[in-house]
C-alpha positions in Angstrom: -47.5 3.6 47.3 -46.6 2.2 44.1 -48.9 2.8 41.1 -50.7 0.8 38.4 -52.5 0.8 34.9 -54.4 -1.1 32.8 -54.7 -0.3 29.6 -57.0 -1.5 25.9 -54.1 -1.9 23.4 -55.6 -2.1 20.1 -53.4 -3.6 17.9 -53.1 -1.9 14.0 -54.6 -4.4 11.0 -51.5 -5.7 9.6 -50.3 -7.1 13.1 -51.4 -11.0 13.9 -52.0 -10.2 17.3 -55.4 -9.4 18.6 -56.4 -6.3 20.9 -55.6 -7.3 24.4 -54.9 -5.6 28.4 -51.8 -4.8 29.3 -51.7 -4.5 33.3 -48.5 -2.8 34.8 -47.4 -2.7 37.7 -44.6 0.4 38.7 -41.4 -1.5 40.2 -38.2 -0.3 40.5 -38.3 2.7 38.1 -40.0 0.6 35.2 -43.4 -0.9 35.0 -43.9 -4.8 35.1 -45.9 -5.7 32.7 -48.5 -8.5 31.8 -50.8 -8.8 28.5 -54.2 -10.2 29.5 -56.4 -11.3 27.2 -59.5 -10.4 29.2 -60.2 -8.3 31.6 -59.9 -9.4 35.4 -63.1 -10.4 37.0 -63.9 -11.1 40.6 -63.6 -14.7 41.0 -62.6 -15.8 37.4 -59.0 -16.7 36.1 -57.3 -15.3 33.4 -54.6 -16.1 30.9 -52.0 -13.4 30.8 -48.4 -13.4 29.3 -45.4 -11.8 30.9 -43.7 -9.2 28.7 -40.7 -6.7 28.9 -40.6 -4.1 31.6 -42.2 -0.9 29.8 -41.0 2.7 30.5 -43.1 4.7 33.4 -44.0 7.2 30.5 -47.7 4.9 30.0 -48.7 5.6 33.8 -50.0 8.4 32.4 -49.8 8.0 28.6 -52.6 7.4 26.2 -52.7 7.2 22.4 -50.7 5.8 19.4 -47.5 3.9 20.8 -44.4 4.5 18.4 -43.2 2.2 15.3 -47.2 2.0 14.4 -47.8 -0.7 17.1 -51.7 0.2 17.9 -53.2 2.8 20.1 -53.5 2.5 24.1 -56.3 3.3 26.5 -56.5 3.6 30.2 -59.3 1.6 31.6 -58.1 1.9 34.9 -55.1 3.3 37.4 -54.4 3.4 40.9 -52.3 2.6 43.5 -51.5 -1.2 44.8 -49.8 -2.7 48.1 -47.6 -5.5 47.6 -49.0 -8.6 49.6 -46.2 -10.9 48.6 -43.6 -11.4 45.6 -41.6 -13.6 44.3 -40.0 -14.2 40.7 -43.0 -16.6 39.6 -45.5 -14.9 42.2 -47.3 -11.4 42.9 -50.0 -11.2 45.4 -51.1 -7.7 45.8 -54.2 -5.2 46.9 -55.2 -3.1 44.0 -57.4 0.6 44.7 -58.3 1.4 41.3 -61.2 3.3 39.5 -62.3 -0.2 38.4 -60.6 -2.5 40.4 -60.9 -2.7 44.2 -59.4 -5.7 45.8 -56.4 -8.7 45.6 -54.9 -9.2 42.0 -52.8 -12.6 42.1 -50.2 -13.4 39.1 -48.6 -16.6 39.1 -46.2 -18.3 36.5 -47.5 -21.4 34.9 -44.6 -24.0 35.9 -44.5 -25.3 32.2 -44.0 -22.0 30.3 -42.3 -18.7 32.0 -43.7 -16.3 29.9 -47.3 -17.7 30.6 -48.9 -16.0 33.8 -52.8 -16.7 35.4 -54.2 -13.8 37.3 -57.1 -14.1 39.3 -59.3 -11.2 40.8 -61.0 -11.1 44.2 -63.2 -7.9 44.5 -62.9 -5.9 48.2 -66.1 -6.5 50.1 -68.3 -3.4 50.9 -67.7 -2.6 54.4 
């Protein structure tokens, strides 16, 4: 099964850019990735924006990230099942530390780079 992370970028002072998520997804020997602004939470949307693939290195990676862009944190890994995909479309099952349950990304129609992601916790058996 294919793995994923979520991790607390803090950004350094001189950057405009606030703190954020940055959920990635291991696909095809890089990691999709998506910063969120917040943290997913069953049955809330979420702004996110698509960014460049990321090297499979920050599966397991924590700490400062090179040319003094911030520090990352992992707040949660695990493995995920892909539901269905398409190129504006991920619907999969996320078993995480943290997260248990669907994780849909979708591409808002107006602006490619903006992505929603919705979170539907697993019910206890």
């Amino acid at each position: 099964m294919p793995r994923f992370v979520i991790l607390r970028h803090d950004m350094p002072p001189h950057t405009d850019r606030p703190a954020h998520w940055d959920l990635m997804l291991e696909t095809g020997g890089a990691l999709a990735t998506w910063a969120l602004e917040e943290l997913p939470e069953s049955g809330y949307t979420r702004a996110a924006v698509r960014l460049a693939d990321h090297r499979l290195d920050y599966l397991e990676f924590e700490g400062p990230v090179s040319r003094d862009r911030g520090t990352v944190t992992r707040w949660d890994a695990g493995q995920y099942r892909v539901e269905s995909q398409s190129p504006t479309a991920w619907h999969i099952i996320v078993r995480g530390h943290q997260l248990n349950g669907q994780l849909v990304l979708e591409a808002v129609a107006e602006a490619p780079q903006r992505w929603t992601v919705r979170y539907a916790a697993a019910e206890d058996p």
